[in-house]
C-alpha positions in Angstrom: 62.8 -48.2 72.8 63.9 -44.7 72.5 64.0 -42.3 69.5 67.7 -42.5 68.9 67.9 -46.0 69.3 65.2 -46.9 66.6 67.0 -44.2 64.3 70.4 -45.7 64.8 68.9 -49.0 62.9 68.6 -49.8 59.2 66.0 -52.1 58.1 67.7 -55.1 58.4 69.0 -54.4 61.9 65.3 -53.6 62.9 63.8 -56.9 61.2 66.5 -58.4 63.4 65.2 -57.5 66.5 61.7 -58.4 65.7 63.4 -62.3 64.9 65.1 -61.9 68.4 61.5 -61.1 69.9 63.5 -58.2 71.1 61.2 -56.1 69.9 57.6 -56.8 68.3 56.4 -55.7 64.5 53.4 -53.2 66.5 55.9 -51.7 68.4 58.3 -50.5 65.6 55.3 -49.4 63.9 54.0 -47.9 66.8 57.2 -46.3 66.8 57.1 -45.1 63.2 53.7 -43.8 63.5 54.9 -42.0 66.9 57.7 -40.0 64.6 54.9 -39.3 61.8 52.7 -37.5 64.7 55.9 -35.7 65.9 58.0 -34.8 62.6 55.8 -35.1 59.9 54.2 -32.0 60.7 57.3 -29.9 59.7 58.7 -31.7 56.8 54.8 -32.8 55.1 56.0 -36.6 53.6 53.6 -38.9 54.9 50.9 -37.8 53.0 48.7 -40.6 52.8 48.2 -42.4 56.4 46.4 -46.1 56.4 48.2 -47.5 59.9 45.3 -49.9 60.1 46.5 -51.3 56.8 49.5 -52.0 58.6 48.0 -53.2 61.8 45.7 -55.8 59.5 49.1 -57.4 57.8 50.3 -57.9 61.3 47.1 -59.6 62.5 47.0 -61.3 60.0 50.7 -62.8 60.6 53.5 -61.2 58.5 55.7 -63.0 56.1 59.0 -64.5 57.3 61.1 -62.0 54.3 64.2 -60.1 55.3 62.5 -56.8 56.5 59.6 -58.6 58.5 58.0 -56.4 60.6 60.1 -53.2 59.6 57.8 -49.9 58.9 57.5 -48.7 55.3 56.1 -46.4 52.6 55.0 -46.8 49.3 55.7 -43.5 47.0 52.0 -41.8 46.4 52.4 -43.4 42.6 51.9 -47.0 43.3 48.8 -48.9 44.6 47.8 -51.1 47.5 44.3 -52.4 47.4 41.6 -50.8 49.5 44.2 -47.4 49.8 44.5 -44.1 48.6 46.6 -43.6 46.0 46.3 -39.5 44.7 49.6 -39.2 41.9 49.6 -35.8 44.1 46.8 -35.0 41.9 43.6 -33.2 42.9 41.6 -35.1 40.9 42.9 -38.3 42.4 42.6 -37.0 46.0 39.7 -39.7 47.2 40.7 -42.2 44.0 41.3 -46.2 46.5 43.4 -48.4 44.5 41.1 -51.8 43.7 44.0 -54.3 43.3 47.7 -53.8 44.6 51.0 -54.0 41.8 53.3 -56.3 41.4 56.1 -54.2 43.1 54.1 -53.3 46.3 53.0 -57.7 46.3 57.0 -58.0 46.5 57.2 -55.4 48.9 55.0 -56.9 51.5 56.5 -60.3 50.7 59.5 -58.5 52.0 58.0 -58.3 55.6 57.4 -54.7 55.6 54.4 -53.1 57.4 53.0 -50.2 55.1 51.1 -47.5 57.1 51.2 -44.6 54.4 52.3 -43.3 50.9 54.8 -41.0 50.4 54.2 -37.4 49.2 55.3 -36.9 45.4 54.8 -33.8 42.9 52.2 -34.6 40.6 53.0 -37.5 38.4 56.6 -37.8 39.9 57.3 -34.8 37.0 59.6 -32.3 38.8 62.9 -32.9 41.1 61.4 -31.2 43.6 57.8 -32.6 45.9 55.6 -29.5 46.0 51.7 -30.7 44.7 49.5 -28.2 44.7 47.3 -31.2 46.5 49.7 -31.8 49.6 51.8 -28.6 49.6 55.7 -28.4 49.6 57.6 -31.5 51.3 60.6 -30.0 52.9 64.2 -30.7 53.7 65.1 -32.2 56.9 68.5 -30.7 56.4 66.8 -27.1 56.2 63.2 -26.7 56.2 63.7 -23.9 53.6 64.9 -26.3 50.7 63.1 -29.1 48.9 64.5 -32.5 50.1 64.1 -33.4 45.7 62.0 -35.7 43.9 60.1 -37.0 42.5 60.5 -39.2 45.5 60.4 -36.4 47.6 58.2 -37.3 50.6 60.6 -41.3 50.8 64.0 -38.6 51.2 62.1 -36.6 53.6 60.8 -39.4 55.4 63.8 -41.7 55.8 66.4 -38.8 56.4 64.0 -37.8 59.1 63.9 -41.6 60.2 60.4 -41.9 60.3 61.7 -45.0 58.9 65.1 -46.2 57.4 64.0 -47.7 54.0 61.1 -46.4 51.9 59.8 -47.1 48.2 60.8 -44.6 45.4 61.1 -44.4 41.7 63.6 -43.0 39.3 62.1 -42.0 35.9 64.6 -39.3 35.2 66.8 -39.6 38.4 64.0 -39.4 40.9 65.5 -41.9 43.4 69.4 -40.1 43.1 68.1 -37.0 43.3 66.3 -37.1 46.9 69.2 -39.1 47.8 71.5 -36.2 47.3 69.1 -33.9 48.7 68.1 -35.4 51.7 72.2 -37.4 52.5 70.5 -40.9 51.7 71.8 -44.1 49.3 70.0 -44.6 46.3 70.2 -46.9 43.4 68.8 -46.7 40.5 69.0 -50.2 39.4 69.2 -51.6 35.9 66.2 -51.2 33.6 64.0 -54.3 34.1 65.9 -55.3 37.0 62.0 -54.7 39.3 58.3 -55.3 38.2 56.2 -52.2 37.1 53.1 -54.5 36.4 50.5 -55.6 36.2 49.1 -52.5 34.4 52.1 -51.2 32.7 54.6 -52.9 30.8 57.5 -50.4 31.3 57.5 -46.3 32.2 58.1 -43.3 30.5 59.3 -45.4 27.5 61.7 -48.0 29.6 63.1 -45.0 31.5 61.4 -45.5 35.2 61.9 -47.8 37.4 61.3 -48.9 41.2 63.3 -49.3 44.5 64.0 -47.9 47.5 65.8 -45.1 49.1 67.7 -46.1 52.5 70.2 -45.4 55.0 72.4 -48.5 54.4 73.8 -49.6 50.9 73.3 -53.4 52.3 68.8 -52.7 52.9 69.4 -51.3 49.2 70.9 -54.7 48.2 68.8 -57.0 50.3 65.5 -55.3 49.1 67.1 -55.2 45.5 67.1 -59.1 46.7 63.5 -59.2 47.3 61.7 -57.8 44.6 63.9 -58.0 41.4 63.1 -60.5 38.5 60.5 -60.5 35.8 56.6 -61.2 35.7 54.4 -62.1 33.7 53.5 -59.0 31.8 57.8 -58.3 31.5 58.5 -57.0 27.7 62.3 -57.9 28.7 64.3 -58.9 31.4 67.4 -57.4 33.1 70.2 -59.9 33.2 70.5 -62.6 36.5 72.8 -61.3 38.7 75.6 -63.5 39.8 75.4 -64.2 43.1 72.4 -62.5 45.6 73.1 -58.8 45.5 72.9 -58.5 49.4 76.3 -61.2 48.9 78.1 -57.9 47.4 77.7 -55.9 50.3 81.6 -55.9 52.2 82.9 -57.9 48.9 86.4 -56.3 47.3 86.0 -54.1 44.8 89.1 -54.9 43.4 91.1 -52.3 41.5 88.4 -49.8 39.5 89.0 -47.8 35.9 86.7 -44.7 37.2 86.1 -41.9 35.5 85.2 -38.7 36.1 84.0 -35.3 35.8 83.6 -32.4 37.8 81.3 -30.5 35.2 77.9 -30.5 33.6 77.6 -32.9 30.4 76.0 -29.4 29.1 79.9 -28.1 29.4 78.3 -25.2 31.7 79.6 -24.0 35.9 78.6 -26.0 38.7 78.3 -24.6 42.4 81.7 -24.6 43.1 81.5 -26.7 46.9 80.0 -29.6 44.2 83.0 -29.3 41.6 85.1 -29.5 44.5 83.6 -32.1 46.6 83.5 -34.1 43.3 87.4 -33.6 43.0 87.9 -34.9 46.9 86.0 -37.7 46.4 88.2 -38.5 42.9 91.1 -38.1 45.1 89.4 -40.4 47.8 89.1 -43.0 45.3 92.9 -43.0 43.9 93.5 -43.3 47.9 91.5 -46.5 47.9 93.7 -48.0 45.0 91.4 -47.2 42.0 92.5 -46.2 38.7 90.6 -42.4 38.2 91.0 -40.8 35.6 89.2 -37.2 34.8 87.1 -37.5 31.5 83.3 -37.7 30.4 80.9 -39.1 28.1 79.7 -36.6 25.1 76.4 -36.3 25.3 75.3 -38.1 21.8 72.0 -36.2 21.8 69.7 -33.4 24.2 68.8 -35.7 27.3 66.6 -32.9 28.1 64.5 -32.5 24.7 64.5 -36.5 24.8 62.5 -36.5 28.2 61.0 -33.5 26.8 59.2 -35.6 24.7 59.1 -39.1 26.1 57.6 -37.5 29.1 54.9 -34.8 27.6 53.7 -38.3 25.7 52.9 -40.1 28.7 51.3 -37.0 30.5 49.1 -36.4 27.5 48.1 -40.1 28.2 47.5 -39.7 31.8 45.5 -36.7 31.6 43.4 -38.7 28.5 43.0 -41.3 31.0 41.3 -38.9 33.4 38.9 -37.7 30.6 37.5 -41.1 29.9 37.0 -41.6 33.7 35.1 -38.3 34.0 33.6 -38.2 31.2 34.7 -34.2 31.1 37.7 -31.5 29.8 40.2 -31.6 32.4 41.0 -28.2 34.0 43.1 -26.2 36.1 41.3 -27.1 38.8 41.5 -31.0 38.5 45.7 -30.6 37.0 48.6 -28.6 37.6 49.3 -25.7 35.5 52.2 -27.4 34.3 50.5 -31.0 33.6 48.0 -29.4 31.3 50.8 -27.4 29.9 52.7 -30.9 28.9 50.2 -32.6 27.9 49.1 -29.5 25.5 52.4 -29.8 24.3 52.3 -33.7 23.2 49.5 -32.7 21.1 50.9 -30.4 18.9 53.9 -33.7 18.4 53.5 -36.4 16.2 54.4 -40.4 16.1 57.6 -40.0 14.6 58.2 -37.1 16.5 57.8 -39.0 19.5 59.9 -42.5 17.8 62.6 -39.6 16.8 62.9 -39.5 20.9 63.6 -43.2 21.2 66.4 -42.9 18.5 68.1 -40.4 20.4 67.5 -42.2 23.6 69.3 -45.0 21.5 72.1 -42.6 20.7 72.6 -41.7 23.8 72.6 -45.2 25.3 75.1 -46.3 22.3 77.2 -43.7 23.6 77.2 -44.4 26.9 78.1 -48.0 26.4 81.2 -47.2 24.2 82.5 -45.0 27.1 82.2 -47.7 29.4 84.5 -50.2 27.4 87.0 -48.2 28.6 86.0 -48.1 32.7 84.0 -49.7 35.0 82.6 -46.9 37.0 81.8 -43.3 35.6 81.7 -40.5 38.8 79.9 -37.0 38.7 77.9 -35.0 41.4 74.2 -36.5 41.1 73.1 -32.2 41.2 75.1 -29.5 40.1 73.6 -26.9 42.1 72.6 -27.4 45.9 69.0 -28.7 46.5 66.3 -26.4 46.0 64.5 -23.5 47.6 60.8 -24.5 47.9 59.2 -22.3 45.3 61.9 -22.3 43.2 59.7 -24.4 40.6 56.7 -23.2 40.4 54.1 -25.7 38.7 51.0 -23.3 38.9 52.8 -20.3 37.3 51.4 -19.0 34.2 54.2 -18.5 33.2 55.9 -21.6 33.2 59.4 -20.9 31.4 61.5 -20.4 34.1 61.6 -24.4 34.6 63.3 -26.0 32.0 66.4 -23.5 32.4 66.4 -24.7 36.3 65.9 -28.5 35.5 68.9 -28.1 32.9 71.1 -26.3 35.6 70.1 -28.8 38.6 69.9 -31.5 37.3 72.0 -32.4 33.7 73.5 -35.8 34.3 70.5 -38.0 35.9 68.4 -38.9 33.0 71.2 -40.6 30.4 71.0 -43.2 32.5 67.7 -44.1 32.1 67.5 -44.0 28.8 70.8 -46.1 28.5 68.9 -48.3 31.3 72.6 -48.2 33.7 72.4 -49.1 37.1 73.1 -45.5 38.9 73.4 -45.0 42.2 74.1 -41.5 44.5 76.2 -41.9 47.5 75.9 -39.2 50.1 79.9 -38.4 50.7 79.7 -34.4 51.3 77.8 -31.6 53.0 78.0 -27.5 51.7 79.0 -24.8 54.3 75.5 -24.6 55.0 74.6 -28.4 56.2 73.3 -29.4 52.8 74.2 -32.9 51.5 75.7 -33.2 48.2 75.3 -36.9 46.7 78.3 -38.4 44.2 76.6 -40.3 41.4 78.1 -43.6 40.2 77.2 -45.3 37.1 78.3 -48.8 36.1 78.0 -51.1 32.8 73.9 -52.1 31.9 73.1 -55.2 34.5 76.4 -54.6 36.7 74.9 -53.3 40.1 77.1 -55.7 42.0 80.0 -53.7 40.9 78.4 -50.5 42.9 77.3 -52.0 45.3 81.0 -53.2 46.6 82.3 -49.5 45.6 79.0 -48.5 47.7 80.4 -50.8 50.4 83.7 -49.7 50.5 82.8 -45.9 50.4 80.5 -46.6 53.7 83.3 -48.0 55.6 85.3 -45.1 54.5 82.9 -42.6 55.2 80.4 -43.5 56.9 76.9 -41.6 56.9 74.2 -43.4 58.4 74.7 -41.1 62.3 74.9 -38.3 60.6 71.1 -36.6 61.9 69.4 -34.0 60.1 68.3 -30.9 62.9 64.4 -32.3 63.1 66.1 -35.1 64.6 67.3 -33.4 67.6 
């Protein structure tokens, strides 16, 4: 098999070959680890490498699941037993995981092979995956610019295809932003919709969830397939889906109410090429036979000082966590300037500081859900600014103010959907002058990914993405 034809496959198209016996499960991951030795090098995702792990499952005899024998990653904030799993922090840079989560036991019920974990900033806290552990993950696009995160190293990897679907989370809009950055589909599904057991009950106060990034919408929908539904440690459930999701791939969308927007929810200037690729694909979408109409949520409350909050909480926790383990103060040499710097900042909150966040949260999902009696789909470009420079964020500054003004300009419109708990999804539809992708967000009603994914469907066949190669794939 030959480099372009493995990278002109999606998942499912791969796992197909391996039930043809036209190919074998340790030749696609030979395959995979092949294009780790060969690309990896220049765009630094695959940061944690256990191909024995792999080589074990398919000793052992893989699972008959819809992406049997396929080559996958987990993001470097989930656990496998008996692998490394770091959080991109130095003081986690030997920890080996001693039992595996629910998500990644889904996962390999799936029929994936995972031979590595996925490079993420520290704690999945920035948009962009440069640790101080693993050093910057770059842009297969343009080595020069951050391919976004938190799920960084799964963009990289994918739009490099290392491998066509990959694990990622979305706490903030960590799955839609390396999808814009890096020209990949992601969904944010519904909150609940995956497992986050067995040792939490929910993230960053119901905001984070799991999936996948991926070439194709339908490996989005048959993975969404595999692994959704409660367990047993669930505080709540997302509502059943219909029909199986992977069944919505090709079906008519029917006749749409979409709106949009071409601005920031802050009311500020976006790069221009976004406004305008934003209006194109508005216009592309009253071609199809929708009803678009250009208007926007109000923003009920500060997404950014709800996160703010939510986020500094659960930071303070993690670095508390690493206190009790080591028995020691944690330092600058065991966090990220900017870790110790949030955490600081939760202490000097208080409870109903911190419940004050979830009422806004509430506000804001209220909000959300009023605008959407009135349309089915809500359209806006998933970044406002073109993906970032690596070093633009700088996490080990001491002077650390020069992020939130960035985050607020990049980024406005991800997080209101995780706290409203909307299914979101960014579709890549444009490129900039200068070869970077630019992903359209769509949001839909709470529990109505079906209703995406046929959009998502539809927008494929119309423009279709999955050949177009970044230049490390030359």
């Amino acid at each position: 098999m030959t480099f372009r034809e493995y990278g002109s496959y999606d998942g499912l198209g791969l796992a197909e070959l391996v039930r043809k016996k036209q190919v074998s499960a340790k030749e696609l991951l030979d395959e995979a680890i092949a294009r780790t030795a060969k690309i990896d090098p220049q765009i630094n995702a695959v940061v944690v490498k256990h191909p024995d792990y792999a080589e074990r499952q398919i000793a052992k005899g893989l699972p008959d699941g819809p992406f049997t024998g396929v080559p996958f990653l987990l993001k470097d904030l989930d656990i496998l037993q008996g692998t490394r799993t770091t959080s991109g922090a130095s003081i986690y840079k030997d920890d080996v995981a001693d039992h595996t989560g629910t998500l990644a036991q889904r996962f390999l019920k799936a029929g994936v092979t995972i031979f590595g974990k996925s490079s993420s900033p520290e704690f999945g806290l920035m948009p962009t995956t440069e640790s101080r552990l693993f050093g910057p993950t770059r842009n297969p696009w343009n080595l020069e610019h951050s391919s976004g995160g938190s799920s960084g190293g799964a963009g990289a990897a994918v739009a490099a295809r290392i491998l066509p679907v990959a694990h990622a989370s979305d706490g903030g809009g960590s799955i839609r932003i390396p999808a814009s950055a890096s020209g990949l589909f992601g969904l944010k599904p519904s909150r609940a919709r995956n497992p986050i057991g067995p040792d939490r009950g929910e993230g960053w106060a119901g905001f984070s969830c799991g999936h996948v990034l991926s070439i194709s919408v339908r490996d989005s929908a048959a993975m969404l397939d595999a692994i959704h539904g409660p367990e047993p440690s669930s505080p709540y459930v997302a509502p059943p889906p219909e029909r199986p999701f992977l069944e919505e791939v090709g079906r008519d969308p029917g006749r749409l109410r979409i709106a949009f927007t071409d601005k920031s929810p802050y009311g500020g200037a976006i790069d221009p090429e976004i406004a305008a690729a934003t209006r194109e694909v508005a216009a592309l979408l009253a071609g199809l036979g929708h009803e678009v109409e250009e208007r926007a949520p109000a923003l009920a409350a500060d997404p950014a000082v709800v996160m703010a909050t939510i986020v500094s909480a659960n930071t303070a926790l993690n670095v508390r966590l690493a206190e009790h383990r080591f028995g020691r103060a944690m330092t600058n040499n065991d966090f990220e300037a900017l870790t110790l710097a949030s955490a600081h900042n939760a202490q000097k909150l208080t409870a109903t500081d911190y419940v004050a966040a979830q009422l806004s949260a509430f506000q804001i999902s209220r909000a959300l859900a009023t605008f959407f009696e009135s349309c089915d789909v809500f359209l806006c470009p998933t970044l406002c600014s073109p993906p970032l420079r690596i070093g633009e964020l700088n996490t080990m500054s001491k002077d650390l103010s020069h992020i939130a003004p960035i985050l607020r300009r990049y980024m406005p419109a991800t997080s209101m959907f995780n706290m409203s708990g909307q299914p979101a999804m960014s579709v890549p539809l444009a490129w900039n002058a200068a070869g970077l992708p630019l992903g359209m967000m769509f949001a839909a009603r709470f529990g109505d990914e079906a209703t995406l994914l046929r959009l998502a469907t539809q927008l494929e066949q119309e423009r279709p993405w999955k050949d177009k190669l970044p230049p490390v794939c030359a």
